[in-house]
C-alpha positions in Angstrom: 13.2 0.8 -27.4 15.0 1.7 -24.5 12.2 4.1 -23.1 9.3 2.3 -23.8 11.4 -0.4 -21.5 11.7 2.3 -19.1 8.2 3.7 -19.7 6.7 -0.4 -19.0 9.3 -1.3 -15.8 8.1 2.6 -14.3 4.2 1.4 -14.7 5.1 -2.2 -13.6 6.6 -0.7 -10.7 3.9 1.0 -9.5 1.4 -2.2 -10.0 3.4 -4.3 -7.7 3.6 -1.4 -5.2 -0.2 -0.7 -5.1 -0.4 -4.6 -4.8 2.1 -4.2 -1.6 0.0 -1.6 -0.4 -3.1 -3.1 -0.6 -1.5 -6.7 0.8 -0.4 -4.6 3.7 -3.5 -2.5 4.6 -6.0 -5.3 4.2 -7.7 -4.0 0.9 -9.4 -7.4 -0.7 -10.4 -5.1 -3.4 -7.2 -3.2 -4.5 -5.2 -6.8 -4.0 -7.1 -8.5 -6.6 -7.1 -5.0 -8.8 -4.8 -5.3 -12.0 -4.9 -8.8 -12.1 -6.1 -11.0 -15.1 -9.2 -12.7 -14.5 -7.4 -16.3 -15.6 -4.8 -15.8 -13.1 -2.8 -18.5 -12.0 -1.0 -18.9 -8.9 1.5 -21.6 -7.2 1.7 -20.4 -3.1 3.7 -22.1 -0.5 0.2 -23.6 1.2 -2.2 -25.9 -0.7 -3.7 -25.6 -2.9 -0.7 -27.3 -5.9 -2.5 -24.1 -8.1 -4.9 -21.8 -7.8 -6.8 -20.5 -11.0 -8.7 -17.5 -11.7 -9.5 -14.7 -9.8 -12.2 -16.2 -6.9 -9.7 -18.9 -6.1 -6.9 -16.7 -6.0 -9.1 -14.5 -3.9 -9.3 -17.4 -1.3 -5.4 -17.9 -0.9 -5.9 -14.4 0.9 -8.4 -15.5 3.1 -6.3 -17.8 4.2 -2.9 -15.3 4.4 -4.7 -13.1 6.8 -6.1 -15.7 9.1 -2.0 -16.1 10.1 -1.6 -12.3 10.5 -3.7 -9.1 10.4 -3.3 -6.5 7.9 0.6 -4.3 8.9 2.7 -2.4 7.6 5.2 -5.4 8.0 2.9 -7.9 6.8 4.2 -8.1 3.1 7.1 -6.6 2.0 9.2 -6.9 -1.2 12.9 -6.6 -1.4 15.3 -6.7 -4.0 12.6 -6.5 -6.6 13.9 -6.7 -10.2 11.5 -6.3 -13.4 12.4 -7.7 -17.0 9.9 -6.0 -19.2 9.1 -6.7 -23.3 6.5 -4.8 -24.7 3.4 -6.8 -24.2 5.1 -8.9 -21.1 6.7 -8.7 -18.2 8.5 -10.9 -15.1 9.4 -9.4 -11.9 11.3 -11.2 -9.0 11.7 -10.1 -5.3 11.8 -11.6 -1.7 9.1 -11.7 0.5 9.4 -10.8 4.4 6.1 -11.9 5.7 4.4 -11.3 8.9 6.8 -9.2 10.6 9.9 -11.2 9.8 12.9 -9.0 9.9 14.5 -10.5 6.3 13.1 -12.4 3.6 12.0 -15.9 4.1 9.7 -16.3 0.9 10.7 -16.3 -3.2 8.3 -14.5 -5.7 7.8 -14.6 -9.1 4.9 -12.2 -11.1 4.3 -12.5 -14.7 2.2 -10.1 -16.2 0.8 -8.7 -19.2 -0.3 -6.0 -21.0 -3.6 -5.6 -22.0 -5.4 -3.0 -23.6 -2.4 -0.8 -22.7 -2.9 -1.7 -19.2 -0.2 -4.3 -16.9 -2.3 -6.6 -15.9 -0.6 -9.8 -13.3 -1.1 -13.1 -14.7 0.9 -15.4 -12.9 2.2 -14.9 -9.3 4.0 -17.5 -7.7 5.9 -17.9 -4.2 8.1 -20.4 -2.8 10.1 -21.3 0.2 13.6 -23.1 0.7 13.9 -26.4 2.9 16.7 -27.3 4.3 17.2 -31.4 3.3 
């Protein structure tokens, strides 16, 4: 059990990574790659949710019109993945937009499907001060 652990957190890994990647460069297509077509997602900005994959497509449109694609755009830090066999969380920070540390929370859930980890649920946050 312990390597197949392994085995899903090394190919979970990579996901999120190419999904960095492809946040960072400005890649449309490869950010909406190995995602589920009923995604869900809770961002900071309205919409409350965004389902499925065209509306989750438009929470992007959105992103870039508050920064152009970087290297620094969208990076994760101190990402951590819990991984079952068939489903997956991971949890990171977010430094957006050239911020020098984290100022965003996110959560992915994923599955895997057809032997394939697929993200299903991504959702970000930001502390207020009260």
């Amino acid at each position: 059990m312990k390597n197949l652990n392994y085995t899903n957190q090394k190919q979970i890994l990579e996901v999120i990574k190419q999904w960095e990647e492809a946040v960072c460069s400005g890649d449309i297509k490869g950010i909406l790659a190995n995602h589920t077509k009923d995604i869900i997602m809770f961002d900071v900005p309205e919409p409350l949710q965004s389902k499925g994959l065209a509306a989750y497509k438009k929470t992007w449109d959105l992103f870039y019109r508050y920064g152009a694609p970087s290297k620094d755009i969208f990076i994760i830090e101190d990402l951590k993945i819990t991984a079952g066999n068939d489903v997956a969380f991971a949890t990171g920070l977010l430094r957006i937009g050239g911020s020098k540390k984290p100022i965003c929370r996110l959560t992915l859930g994923l599955k895997k499907i057809r032997g394939k980890w697929l993200i299903a649920h991504e959702h970000n946050s930001a502390p207020h001060k009260l």
